[in-house]
N, C-alpha and C positions, 0 to 999 in steps of 0.2 A: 470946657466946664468939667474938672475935674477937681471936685472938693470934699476930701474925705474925713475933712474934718464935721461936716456934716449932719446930720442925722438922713438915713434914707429916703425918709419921707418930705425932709426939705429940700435933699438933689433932686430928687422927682418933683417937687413943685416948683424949681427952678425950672428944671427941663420942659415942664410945663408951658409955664408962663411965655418961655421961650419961642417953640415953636407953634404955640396954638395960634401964633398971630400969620402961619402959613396957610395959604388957598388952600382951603378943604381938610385942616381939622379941627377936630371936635374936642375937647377936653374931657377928661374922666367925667361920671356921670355922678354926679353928689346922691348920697341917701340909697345907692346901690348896690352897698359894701360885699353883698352876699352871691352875686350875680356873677358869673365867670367874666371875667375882661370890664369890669364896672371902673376898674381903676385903671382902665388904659384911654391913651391916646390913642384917636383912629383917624383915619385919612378916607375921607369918602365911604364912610361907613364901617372902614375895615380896621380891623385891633392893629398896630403897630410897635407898639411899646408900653408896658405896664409893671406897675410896680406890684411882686406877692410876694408874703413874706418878708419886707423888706431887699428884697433881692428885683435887681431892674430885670427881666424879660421883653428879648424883642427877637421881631421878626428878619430874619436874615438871609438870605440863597443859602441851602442845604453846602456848597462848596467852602462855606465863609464860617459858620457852624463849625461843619467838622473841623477846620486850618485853631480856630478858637475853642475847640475842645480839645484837641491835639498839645495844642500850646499852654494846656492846664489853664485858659483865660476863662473859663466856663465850664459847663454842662448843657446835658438835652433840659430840654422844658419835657415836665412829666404833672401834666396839672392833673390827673388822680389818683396820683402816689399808687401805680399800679404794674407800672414798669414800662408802660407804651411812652415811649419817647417820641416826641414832636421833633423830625430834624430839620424842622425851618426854624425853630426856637431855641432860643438862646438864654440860657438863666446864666447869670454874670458873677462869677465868683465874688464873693464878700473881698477877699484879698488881690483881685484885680486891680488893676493901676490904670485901665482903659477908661476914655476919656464918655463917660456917660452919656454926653450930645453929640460926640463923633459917630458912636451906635445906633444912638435913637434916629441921627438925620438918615445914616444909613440904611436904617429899617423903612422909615418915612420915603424915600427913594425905591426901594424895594417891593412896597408895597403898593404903594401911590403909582408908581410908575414912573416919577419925575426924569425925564431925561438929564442925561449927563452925569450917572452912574459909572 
């Protein structure tokens, strides 16, 4: 699912739709806009994947992060524009060519725990 013809907010309600119909997530939370992670996907309570900014954020092993911040495919997630960078998060370059759902199941694996990572 890699459509950049898009608008952001429609790859993320693709993304959506997609895996919400997996054992144990939850859908962003409507009427929450204001609320840290109100626009994320979680997996047993936990944030996975979200969209701020227009830019998709997910959660990924600190080794996969760096290898994709290395590779200019990303940045740290810095949710209070303060300088404390999150190295399990992942904010996804606008100019990326990464595959949106490849990330997110990644993160959903990651977090959840699903074996066969």
């Amino acid at each position: 699912m890699n459509r950049p013809e898009l608008s952001p907010e429609a790859r993320f309600d693709e993304l959506v739709a997609t895996l919400v119909n997996t054992e144990g997530v939850a859908p962003p939370e409507p009427g929450q806009s204001n609320r840290f992670g109100s626009s994320g996907l979680k997996v047993h309570g936990k944030i996975f994947a979200m969209l701020v900014r227009d830019r998709l954020v997910v959660k990924l092993p600190r080794q996969r992060v760096d290898a994709l911040v290395s590779s200019e495919q990303g940045e740290r997630f810095d949710p209070r524009h303060d300088g404390r960078l999150m190295r399990e998060w992942l904010v996804l370059a606008p100019t990326s060519d990464l595959d949106w759902l490849m990330l997110a199941t990644q993160a959903l694996e990651f977090v959840g725990g699903v074996p066969g990572r």
